[in-house]
N, C-alpha and C positions, 0 to 999 in steps of 0.2 A: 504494500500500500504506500503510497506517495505519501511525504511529511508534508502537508500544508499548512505547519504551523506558522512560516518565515511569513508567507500570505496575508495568515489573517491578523497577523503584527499590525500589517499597517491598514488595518480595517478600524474607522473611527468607530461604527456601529453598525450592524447589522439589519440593513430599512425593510428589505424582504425575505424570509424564509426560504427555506427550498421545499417547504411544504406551501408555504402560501402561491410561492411559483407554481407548480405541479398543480392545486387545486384550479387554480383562476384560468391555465392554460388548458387543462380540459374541458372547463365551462367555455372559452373561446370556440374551439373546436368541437362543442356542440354546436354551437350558434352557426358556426361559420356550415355547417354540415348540413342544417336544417336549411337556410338562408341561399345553400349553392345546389340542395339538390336535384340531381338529375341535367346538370348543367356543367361537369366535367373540368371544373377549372382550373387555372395554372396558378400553381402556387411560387411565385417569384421571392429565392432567399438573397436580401442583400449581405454581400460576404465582407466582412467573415464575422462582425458582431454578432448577425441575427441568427449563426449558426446553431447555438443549443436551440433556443425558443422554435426557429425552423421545424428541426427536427422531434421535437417533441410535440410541436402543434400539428404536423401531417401525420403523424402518429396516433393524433384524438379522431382525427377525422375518421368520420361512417361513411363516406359513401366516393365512388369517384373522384380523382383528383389527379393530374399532373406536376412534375414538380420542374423547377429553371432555378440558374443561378443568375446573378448579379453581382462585378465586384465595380465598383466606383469609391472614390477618393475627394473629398474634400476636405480632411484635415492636414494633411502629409503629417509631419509631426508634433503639430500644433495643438493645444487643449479645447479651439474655439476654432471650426467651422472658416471658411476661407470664402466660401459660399460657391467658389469655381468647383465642378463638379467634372472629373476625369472618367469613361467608361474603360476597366484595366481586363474588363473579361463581360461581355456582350452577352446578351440571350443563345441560346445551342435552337430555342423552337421558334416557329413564329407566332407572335400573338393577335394578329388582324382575326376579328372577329370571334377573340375566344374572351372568356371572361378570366381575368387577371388580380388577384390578390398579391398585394406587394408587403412581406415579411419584413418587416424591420425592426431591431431593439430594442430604439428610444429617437423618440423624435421634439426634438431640442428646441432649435432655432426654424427649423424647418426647409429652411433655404436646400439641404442635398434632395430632399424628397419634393419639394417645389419642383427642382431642373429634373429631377430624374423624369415625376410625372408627365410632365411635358414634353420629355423625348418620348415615352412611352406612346402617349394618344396622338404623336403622329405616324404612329404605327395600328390607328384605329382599332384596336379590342371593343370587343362587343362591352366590358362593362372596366372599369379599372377603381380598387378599392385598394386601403393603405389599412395593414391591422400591426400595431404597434402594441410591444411589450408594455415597454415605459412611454411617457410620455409626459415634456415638461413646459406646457403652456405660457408659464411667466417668463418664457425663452424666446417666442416666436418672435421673428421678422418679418415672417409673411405671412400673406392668408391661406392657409394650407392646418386643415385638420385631421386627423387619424379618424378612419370608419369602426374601426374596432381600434379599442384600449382595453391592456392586462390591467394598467395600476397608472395614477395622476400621481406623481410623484413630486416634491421640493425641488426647488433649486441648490443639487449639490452632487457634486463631483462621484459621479457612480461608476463601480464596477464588479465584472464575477457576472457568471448566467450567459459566456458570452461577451459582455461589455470589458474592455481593455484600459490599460496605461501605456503606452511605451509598449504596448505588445504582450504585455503580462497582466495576468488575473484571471484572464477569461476563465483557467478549469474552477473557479471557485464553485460551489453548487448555489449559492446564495447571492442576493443584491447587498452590498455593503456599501456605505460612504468610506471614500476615500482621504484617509488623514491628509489636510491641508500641507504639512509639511514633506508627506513623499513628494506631492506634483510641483511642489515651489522650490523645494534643495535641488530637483532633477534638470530645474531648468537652464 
């Protein structure tokens, strides 16, 4: 078994469980189940944040479903968002005229998922939705809101479930805030 105690050293507190995750993402994935059925959709993971919840959310799903990747960039190394949006690994299917759930972690400021969607619907799918883990409203820059939300969470420096620093924390099982002093000594 892997020591993740160094981990959760720099964990201020512990904001979501890994049972509260687990619970709230199979209630997603009823919804989403009910909501898409008999209508086959593509489930779009943006990578590499949205990878746990991804895969754990097509996992609840009952009925039909397809899965796509996504890898685009708008932090490079940065803690905030640059709002320029890079595609570093494109769709493998085509999405014109199929209905399109777009997976994603936590949506912030909103500005990556603003540009993404808009590349997206000039690619015309028959329906295009955003279902968001996290989501942190008192962030937005644009008009852009998530169709499904796991949790409305503070304004504060999250990771674990998936969510990164510097490339590290994602195996966390749990959402934790991240002590102010790792991300400000790192910089």
């Amino acid at each position: 078994m892997i020591n993740k105690m160094g981990l959760t050293e720099d964990i201020k507190y512990v904001l979501l469980s890994e049972e509260q995750i687990r619970a709230r993402v199979k209630e997603l994935g009823a919804q989403l189940t009910e909501d898409y059925r008999g209508k086959n959709p593509i489930f779009l993971c943006v990578l590499k944040g949205a990878v746990n919840f991804y895969a754990d959310l097509t996992r609840s799903m009952g009925d039909y479903m397809e899965m796509d990747f996504i890898s685009i960039s708008s932090y490079g190394a940065a803690q905030k968002t640059s709002g320029i949006v890079r595609i570093n690994k494109d769709l493998d299917s085509s999405i014109t005229g199929r209905h399109v759930i777009i997976v994603e972690d936590i949506m912030d400021s909103g500005l990556t998922l603003n540009h993404l969607t808009s590349v997206l619907r000039t690619r015309e799918p028959a329906s295009l939705k955003i279902v968001c883990l996290l989501d942190k409203p008192e962030r937005r820059e644009c008009a852009i809101t998530p169709d499904y939300v796991g949790f409305v969470i503070p304004n504060e420096f999250v990771v674990g479930y998936g969510l990164d620093f510097a490339g590290t924390y994602r195996n966390l099982p749990f959402i934790g805030v991240l002590k102010p002093e790792v991300y400000t000594e790192a910089k």
